[in-house]
N, CA, C and O of each residue as an XYZ file, in Angstrom:
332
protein
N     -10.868      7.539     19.222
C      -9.828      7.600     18.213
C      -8.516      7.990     18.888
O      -8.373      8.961     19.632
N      -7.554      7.093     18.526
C      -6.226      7.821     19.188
C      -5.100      8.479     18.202
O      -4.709      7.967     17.153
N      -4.741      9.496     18.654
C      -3.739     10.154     17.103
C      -2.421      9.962     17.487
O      -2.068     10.061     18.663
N      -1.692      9.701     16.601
C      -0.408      9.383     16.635
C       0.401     10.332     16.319
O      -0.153     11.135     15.568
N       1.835     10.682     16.644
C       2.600     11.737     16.309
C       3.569     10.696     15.011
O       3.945      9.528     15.114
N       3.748     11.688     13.828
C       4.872     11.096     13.151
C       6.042     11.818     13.646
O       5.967     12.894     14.239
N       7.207     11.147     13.365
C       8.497     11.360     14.200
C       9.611     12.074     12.900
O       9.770     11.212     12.036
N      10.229     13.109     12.629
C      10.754     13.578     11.718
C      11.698     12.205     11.081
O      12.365     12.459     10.077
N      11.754     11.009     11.549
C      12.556      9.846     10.301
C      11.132      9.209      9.697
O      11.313      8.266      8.927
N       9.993      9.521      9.893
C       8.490      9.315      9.219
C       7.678      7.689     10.306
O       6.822      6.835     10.075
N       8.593      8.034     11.462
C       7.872      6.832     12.051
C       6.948      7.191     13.209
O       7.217      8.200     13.861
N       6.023      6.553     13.480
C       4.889      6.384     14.397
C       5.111      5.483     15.501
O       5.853      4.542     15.218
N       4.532      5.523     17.051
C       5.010      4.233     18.319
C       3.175      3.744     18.334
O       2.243      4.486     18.020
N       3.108      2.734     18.657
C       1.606      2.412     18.799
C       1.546      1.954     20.076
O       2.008      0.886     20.477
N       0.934      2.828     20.746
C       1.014      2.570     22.168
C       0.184      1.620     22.391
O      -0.730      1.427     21.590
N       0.329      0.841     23.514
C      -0.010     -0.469     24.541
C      -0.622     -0.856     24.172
O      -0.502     -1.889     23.513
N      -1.789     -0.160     24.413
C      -3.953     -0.636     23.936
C      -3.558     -0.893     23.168
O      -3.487     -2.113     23.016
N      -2.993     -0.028     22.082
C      -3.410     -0.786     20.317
C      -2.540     -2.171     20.098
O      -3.003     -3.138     19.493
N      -1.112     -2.134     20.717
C      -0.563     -3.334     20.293
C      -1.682     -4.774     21.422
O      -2.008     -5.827     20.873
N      -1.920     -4.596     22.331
C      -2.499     -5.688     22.589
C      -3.923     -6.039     21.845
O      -4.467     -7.144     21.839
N      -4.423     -4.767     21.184
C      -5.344     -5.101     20.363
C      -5.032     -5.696     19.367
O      -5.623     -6.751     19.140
N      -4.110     -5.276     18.533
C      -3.659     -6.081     17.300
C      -2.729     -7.576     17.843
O      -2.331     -8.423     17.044
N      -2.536     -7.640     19.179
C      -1.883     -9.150     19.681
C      -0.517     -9.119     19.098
O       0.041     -9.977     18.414
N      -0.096     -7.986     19.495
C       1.760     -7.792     18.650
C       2.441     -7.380     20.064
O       2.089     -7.134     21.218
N       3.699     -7.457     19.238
C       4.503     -7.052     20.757
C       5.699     -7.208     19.870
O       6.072     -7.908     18.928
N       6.365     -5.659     21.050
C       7.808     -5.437     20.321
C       8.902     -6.483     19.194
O       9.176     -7.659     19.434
N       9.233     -5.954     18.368
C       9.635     -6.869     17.366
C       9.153     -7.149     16.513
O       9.697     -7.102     15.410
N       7.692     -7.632     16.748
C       6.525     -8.322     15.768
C       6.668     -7.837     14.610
O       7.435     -6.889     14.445
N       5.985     -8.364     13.604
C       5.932     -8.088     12.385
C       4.689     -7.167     11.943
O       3.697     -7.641     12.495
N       4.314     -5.966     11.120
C       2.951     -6.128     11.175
C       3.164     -5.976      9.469
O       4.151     -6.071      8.740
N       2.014     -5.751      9.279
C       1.481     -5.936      7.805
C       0.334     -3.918      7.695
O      -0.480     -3.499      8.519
N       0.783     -3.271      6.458
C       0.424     -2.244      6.409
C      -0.224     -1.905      4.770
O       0.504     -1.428      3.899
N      -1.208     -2.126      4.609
C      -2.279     -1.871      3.509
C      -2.940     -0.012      3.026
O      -3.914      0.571      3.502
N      -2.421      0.249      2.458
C      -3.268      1.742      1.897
C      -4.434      1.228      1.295
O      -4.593      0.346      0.452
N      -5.509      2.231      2.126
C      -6.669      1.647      1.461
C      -7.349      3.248      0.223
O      -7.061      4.441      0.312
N      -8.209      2.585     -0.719
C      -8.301      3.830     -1.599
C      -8.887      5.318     -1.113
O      -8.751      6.322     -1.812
N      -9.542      5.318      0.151
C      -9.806      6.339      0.809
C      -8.638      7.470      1.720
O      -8.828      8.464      2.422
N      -7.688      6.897      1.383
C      -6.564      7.725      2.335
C      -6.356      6.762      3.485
O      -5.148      6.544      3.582
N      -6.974      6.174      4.293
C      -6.511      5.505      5.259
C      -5.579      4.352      5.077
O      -5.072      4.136      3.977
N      -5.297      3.485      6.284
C      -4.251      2.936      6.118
C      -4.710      1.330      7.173
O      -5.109      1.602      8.305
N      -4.656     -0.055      6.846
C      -5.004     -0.740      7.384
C      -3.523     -1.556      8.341
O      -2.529     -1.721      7.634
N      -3.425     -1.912      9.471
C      -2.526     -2.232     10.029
C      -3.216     -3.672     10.559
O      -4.254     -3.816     11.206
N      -2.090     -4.891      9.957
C      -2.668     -6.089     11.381
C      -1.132     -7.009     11.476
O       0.027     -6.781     11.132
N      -1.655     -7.839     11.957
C      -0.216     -8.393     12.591
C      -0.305     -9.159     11.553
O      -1.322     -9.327     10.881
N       1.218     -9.871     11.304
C       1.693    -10.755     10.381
C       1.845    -12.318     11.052
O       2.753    -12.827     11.709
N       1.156    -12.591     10.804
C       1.326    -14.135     11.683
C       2.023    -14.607     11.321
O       1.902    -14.620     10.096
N       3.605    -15.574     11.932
C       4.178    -16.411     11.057
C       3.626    -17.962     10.551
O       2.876    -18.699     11.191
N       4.297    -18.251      9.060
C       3.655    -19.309      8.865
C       4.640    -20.256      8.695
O       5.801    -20.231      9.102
N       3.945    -21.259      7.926
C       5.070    -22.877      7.760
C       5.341    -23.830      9.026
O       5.131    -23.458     10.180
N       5.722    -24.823      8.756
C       5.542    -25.642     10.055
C       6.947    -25.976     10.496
O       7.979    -25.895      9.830
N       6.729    -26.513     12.217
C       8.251    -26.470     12.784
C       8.863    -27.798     12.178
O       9.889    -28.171     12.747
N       8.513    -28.412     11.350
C       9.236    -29.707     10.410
C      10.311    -28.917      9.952
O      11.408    -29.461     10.077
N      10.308    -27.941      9.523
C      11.228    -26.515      8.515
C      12.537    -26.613      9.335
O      13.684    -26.463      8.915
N      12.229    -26.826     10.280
C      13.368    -26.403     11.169
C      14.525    -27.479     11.634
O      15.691    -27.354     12.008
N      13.551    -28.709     11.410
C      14.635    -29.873     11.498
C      15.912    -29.778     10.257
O      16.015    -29.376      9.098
N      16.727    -30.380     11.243
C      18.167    -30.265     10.214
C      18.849    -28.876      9.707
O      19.658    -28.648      8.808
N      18.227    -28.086     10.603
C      18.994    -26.619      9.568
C      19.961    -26.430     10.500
O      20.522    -25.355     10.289
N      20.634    -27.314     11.940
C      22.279    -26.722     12.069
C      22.892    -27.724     11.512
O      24.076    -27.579     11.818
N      22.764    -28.773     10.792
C      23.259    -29.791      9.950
C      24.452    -29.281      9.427
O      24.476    -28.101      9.079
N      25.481    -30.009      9.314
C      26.740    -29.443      8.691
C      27.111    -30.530      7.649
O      26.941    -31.729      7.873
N      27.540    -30.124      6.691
C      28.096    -31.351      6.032
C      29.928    -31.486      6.293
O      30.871    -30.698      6.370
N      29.684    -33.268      6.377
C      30.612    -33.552      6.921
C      30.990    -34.191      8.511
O      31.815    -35.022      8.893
N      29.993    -33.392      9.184
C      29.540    -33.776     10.845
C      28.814    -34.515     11.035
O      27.816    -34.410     10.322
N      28.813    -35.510     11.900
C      27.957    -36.094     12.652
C      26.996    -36.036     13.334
O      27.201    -35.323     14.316
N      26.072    -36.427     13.294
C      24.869    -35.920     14.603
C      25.581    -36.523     15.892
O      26.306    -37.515     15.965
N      25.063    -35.419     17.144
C      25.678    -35.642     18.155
C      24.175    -36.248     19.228
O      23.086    -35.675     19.225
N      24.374    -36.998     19.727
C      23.246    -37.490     20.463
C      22.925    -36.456     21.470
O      23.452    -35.370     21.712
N      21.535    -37.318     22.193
C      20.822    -35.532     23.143
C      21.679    -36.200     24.540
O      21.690    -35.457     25.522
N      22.400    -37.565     24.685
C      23.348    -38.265     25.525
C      24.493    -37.361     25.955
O      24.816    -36.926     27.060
N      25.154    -37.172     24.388
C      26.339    -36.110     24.287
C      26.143    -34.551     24.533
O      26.902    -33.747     25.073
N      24.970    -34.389     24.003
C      24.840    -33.263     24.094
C      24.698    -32.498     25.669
O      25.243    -31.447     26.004
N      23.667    -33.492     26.623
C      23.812    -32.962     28.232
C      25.061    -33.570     28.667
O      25.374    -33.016     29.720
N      25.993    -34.528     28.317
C      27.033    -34.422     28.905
C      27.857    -32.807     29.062
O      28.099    -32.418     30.205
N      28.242    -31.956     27.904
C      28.455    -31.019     26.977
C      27.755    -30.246     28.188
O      28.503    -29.623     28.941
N      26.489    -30.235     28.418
C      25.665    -29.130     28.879
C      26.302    -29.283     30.425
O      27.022    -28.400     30.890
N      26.011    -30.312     31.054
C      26.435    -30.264     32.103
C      27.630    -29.973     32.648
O      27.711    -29.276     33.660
N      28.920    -30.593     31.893
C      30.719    -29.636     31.988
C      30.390    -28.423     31.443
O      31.238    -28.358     30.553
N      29.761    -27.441     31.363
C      29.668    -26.033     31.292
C      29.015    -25.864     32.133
O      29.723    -25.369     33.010
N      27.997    -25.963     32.486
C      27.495    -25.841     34.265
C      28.822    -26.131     35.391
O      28.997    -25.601     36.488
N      29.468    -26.925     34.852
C      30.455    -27.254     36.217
C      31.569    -26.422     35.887
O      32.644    -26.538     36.475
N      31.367    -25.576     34.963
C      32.659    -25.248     34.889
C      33.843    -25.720     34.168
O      34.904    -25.104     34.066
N      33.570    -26.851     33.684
C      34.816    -28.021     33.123
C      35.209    -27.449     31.779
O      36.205    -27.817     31.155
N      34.532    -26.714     31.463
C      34.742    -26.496     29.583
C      35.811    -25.222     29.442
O      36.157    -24.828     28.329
């Protein structure tokens, strides 16, 4: 069993072992359940929805799509410096 210190703003750190047990890592999300015995269930929050979601969301209205042509041109005059 490992005990945790609460921190006087009411927070807890979950050291190493446990986050690679639960497969989290800094940032992560977790998910925290009171169960009717006093304890407390912790697991990671997996994200969901699919990367389709993601098409079109820097879309502007009004703009054009810029080709992936234009776009490493763009990439490459900032590598050189040109921009």
């Amino acid at each position: 069993m490992n005990a945790l210190t609460v921190t006087a703003k009411g927070q807890i750190t979950l050291k190493k072992e446990i986050m690679r047990h639960l497969g989290i890592h800094p940032g992560d999300k977790v998910a925290v359940e009171k169960l009717a015995d006093g304890r407390i269930e912790i697991r990671p929050v997996k994200p969901t929805g699919k990367i389709s979601e993601v098409f079109g969301m820097l879309k502007r209205q009004g703009q054009r799509p810029v080709s992936i042509e234009e776009m490493n041109e763009v990439i490459a005059k900032g590598w050189a410096g040109a921009l």
